[in-house]
C-alpha positions as CSV (number, residue, x, y, z in Angstrom):
1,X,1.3,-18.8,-21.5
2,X,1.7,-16.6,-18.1
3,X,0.1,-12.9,-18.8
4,X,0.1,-9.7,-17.1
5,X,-2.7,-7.0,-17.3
6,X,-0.5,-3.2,-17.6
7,X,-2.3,-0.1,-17.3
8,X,-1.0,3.0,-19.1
9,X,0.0,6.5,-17.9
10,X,0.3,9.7,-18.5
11,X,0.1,10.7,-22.4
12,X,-2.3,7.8,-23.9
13,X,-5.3,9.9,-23.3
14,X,-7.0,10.7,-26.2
15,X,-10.6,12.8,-27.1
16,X,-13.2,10.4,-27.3
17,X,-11.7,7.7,-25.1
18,X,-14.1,5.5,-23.8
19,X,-17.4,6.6,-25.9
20,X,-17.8,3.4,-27.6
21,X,-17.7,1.5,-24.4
22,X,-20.1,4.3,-22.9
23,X,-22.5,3.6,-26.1
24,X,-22.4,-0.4,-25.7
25,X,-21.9,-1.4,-22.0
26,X,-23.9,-0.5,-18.9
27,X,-20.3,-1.7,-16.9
28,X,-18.5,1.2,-18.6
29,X,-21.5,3.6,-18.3
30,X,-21.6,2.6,-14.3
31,X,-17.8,3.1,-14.2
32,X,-17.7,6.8,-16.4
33,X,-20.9,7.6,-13.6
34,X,-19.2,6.9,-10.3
35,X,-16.3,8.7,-11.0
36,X,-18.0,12.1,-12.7
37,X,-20.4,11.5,-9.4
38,X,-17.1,10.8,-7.1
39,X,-15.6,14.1,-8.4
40,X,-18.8,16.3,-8.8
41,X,-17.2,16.5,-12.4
42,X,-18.7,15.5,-16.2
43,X,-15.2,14.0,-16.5
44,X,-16.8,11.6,-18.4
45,X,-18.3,14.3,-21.3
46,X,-14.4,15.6,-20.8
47,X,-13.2,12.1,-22.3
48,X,-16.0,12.0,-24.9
49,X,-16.3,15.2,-26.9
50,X,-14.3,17.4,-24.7
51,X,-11.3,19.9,-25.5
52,X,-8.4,18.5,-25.6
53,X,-6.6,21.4,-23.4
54,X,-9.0,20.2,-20.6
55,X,-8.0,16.8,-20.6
56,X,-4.8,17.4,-20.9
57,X,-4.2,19.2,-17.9
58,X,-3.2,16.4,-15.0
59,X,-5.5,16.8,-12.3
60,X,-8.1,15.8,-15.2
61,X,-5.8,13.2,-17.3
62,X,-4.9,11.2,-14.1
63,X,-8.4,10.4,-13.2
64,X,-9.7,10.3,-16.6
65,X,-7.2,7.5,-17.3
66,X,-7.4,5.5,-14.9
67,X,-11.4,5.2,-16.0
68,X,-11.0,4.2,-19.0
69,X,-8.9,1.6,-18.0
70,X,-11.2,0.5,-14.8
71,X,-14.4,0.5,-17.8
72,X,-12.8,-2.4,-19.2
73,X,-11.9,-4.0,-16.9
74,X,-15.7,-3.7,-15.3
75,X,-17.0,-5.4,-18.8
76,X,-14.2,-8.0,-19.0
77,X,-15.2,-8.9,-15.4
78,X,-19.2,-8.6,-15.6
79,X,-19.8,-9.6,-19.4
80,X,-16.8,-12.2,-20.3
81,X,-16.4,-13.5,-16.1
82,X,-13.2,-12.8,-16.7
83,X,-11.4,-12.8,-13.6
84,X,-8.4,-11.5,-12.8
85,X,-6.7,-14.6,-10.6
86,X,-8.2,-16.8,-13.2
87,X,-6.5,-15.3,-15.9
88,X,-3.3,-13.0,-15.2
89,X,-0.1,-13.6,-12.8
90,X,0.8,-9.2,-12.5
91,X,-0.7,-6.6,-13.1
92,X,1.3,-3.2,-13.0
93,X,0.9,0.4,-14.2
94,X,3.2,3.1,-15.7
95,X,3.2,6.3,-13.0
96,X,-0.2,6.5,-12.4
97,X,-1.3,3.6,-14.4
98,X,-0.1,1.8,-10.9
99,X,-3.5,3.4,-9.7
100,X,-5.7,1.5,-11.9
101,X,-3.8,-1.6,-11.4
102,X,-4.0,-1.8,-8.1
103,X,-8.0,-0.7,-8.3
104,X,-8.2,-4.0,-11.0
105,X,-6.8,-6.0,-8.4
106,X,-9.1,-5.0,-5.5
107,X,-6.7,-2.7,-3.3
108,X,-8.2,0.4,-3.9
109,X,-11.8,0.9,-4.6
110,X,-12.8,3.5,-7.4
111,X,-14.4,6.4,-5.9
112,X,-11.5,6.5,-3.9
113,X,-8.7,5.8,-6.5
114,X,-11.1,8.3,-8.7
115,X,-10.5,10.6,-5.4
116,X,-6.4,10.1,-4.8
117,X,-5.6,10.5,-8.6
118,X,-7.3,14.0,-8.9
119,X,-5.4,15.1,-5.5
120,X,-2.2,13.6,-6.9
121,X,-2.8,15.7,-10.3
122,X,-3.5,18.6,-8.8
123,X,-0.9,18.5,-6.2
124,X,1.5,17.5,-8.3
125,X,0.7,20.3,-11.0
126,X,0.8,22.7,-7.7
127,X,4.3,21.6,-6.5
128,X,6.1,23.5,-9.1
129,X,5.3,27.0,-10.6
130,X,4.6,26.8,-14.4
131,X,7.8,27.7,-16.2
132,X,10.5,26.5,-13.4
133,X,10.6,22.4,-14.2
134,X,11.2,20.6,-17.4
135,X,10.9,17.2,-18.5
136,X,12.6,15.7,-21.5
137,X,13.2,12.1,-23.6
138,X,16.5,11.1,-24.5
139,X,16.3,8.7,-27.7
140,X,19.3,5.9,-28.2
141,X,21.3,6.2,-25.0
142,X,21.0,3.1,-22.1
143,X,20.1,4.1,-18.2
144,X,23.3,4.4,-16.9
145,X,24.7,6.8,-19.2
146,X,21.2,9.1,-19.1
147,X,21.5,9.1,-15.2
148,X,25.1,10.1,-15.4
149,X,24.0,13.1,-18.1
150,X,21.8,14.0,-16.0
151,X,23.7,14.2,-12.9
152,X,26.5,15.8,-14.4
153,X,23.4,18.5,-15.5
154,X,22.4,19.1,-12.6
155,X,24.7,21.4,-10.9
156,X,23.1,22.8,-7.9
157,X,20.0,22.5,-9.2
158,X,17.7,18.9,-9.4
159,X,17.9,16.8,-12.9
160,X,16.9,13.3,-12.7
161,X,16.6,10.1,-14.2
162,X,12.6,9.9,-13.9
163,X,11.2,7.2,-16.6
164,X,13.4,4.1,-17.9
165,X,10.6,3.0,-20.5
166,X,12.4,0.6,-22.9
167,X,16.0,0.4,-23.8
168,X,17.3,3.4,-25.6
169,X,13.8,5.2,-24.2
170,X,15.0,7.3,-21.0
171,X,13.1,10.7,-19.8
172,X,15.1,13.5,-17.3
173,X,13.3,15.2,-15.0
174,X,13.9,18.5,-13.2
175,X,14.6,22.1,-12.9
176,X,14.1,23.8,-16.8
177,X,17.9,24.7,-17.1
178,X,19.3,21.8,-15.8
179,X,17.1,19.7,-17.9
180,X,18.1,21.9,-21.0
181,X,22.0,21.4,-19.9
182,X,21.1,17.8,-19.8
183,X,19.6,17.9,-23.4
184,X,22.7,19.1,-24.5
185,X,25.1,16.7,-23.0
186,X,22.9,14.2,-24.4
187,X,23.1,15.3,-27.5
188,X,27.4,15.9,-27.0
189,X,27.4,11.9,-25.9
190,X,25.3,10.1,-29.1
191,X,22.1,10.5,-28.0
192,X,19.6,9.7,-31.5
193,X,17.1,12.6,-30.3
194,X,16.6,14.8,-26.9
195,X,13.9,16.6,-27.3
196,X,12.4,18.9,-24.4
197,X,8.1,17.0,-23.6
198,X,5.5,19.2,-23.5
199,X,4.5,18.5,-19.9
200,X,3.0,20.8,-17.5
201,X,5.0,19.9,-14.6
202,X,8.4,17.9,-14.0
203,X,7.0,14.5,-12.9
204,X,9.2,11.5,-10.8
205,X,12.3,14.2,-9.4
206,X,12.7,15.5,-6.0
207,X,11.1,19.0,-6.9
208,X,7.6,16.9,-6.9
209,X,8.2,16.4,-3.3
210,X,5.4,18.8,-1.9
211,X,2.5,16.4,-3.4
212,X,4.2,13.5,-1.7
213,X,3.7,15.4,1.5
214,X,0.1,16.0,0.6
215,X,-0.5,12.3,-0.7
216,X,1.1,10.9,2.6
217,X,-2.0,11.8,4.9
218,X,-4.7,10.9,1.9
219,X,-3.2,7.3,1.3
220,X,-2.8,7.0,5.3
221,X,-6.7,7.8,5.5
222,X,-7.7,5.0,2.4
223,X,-8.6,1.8,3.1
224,X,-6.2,-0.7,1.0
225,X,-6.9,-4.3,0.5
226,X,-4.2,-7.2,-0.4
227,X,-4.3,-7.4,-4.2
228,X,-5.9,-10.4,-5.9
229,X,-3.0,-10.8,-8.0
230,X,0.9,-9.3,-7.2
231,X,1.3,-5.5,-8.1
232,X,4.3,-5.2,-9.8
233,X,5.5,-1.5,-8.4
234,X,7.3,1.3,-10.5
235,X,9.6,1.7,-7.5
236,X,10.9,-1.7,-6.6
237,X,10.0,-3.4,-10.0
238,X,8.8,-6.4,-8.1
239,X,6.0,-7.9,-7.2
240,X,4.5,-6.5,-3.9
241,X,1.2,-7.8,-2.3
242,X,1.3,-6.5,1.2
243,X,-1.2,-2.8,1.6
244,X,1.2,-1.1,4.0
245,X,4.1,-1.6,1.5
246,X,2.2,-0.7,-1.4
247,X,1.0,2.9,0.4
248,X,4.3,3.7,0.9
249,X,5.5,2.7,-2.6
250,X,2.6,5.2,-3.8
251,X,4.2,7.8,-2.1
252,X,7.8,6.9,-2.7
253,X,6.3,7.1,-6.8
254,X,6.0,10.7,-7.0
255,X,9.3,11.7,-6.5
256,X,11.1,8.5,-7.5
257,X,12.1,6.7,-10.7
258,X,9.2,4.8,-12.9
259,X,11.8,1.7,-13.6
260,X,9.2,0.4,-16.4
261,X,12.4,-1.4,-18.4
262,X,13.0,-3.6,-15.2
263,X,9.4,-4.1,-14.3
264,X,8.8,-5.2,-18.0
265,X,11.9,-7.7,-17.6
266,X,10.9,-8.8,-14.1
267,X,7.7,-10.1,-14.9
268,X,9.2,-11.9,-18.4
269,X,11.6,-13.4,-15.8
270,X,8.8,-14.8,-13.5
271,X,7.4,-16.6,-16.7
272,X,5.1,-14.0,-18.1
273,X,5.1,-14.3,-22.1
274,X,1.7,-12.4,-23.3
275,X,1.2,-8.8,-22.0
276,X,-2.4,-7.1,-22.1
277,X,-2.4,-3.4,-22.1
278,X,-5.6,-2.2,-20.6
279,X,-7.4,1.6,-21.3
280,X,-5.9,4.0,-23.8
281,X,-3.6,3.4,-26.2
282,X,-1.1,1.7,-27.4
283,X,2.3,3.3,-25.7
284,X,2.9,0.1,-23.3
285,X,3.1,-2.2,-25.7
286,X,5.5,-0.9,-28.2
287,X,7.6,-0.1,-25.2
288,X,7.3,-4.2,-24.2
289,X,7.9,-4.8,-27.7
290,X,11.2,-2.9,-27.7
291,X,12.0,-4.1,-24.3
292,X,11.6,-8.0,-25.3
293,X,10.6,-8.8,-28.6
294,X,9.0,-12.4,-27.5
295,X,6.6,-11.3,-25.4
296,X,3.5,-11.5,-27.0
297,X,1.4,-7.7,-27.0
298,X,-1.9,-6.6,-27.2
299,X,-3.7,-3.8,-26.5
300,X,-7.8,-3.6,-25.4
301,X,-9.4,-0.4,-25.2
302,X,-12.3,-1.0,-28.1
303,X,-15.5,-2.6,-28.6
304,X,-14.3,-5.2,-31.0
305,X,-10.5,-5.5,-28.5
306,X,-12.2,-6.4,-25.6
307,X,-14.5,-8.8,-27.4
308,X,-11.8,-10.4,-29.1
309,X,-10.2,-11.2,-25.4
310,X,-13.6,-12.4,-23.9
311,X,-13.6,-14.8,-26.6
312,X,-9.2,-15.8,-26.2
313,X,-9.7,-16.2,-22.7
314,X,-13.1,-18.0,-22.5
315,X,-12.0,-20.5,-25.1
């Protein structure tokens, strides 16, 4: 069986992520520390018994994910000896999920993943005034005919394609009305559901293009090492190893499509059979699930799910 590790994004966080791991592993209590002490924040009391307002806003939810999922990997690697080489052929990450895996796979390390993923949240929440971008899913329509929709939306205004999570899954991206047109032609052309996301800024479209500009300097500056394992990268959906390459993809991720549906199918091309979602939640899965119903899914962000894979793993 040929696995991949997958990191979640934005939307999986949760109040109280991460507290059980906090109350039974020193790795996830070292974790939780470096980043609150990276960010002169108590992100970590944030994640625990915060408000959920607070952690929902994205200069906090980046980071905040991205920790969670780095805690267990920390106790997978220093309790179980569960490396990654030994054990997984990918890793990859939805949106900013692509953060954490590269930080699993030695590229980045965390204080300064901790660092680029509150600039990229707060950059990216800066790029467009509150009010003036939209996002929304559209439910039971393929790709192809959501990129046309939205397209045809736009006008002279920017609606996009941004997310291609699972078949039938498809999220737009853009300026409110065009997004809002782009509803409605959805709903004109048999979409199931197009519903308008609560989001506070529209992610993955050109109008996101002033936080690229202010990520291109911080990623230049960040020392990036080859990954132990392949990244598979929202942008190209395909494995990429080489730092340079995967800077630029970083950047190119802001403002470009997440193709999660072809990274998903990629990697079940390359052999992979068993994915493990790592951190919050439970969204990647039941997207793999709809994706490609015969690879096997499981998701570890608990006490008792990371346990459960020490003990598949060690045998």
């Amino acid at each position: 069986m040929t696995r991949a590790f997958v990191f979640p994004g934005q939307g999986s966080q949760f109040i109280g992520m991460g507290k059980d791991l906090a109350e039974n592993f020193v790795e996830a209590r070292d974790v939780f520390q470096e980043v609150d002490d990276t960010l002169s924040q108590k992100l970590s009391a944030m994640m625990f018994d915060g408000e959920e307002s607070d952690l929902n806003l994205t200069e906090n939810t980046q980071p905040a994910l991205m920790a969670m999922s780095m805690a267990v990997i920390n106790i997978l690697q220093k309790q179980g000896d569960i490396q990654l080489e030994e054990h997984c052929a990918f890793v990859a990450g939805h949106s900013l999920g692509e953060y954490a895996a590269l930080t699993s796979a030695g590229t980045i390390a965390l204080a300064d993943t901790a660092r680029l993923l509150k600039l990229r949240g707060t950059s990216m929440q800066k790029a467009v005034p509150v009010g003036v971008g939209s996002m929304a899913a559209i439910l039971g329509l393929d790709f192809d005919v959501v990129a046309q929709i939205a397209q045809d939306a736009a006008g002279d205004q920017i609606c996009t394609a941004a997310n291609d999570n699972s078949d039938g899954q498809v999220v737009v991206s853009g300026h409110k009305e065009a997004v809002e047109r782009a509803v409605a032609l959805a709903t004109e052309r048999g979409a199931r559901k197009a519903i308008i996301l609560a989001v506070s800024a529209p992610f993955h479209c050109d109008l996101m293009a002033p936080a690229a500009e202010t990520m291109t300097p911080a990623l230049a500056e960040t020392t990036f090492n080859a990954p132990v394992v392949p990244v598979v990268a929202n942008v190209t959906a395909a494995k990429e190893s080489d730092p340079e390459t995967l800077k630029k993809l970083l950047i190119e991720q802001i403002t470009g499509t997440v193709r999660w549906r072809e990274s998903v199918l990629y990697m079940r091309d390359q052999g992979v059979t068993e994915m493990v979602e790592i951190g919050a939640g439970k969204v990647l899965s039941g997207l793999a699930r709809r994706i490609d119903r015969s690879i096997a899914c499981e998701s570890v962000g608990t006490v008792e799910q990371i346990e459960n894979l020490i003990k598949k793993l060690k045998g």
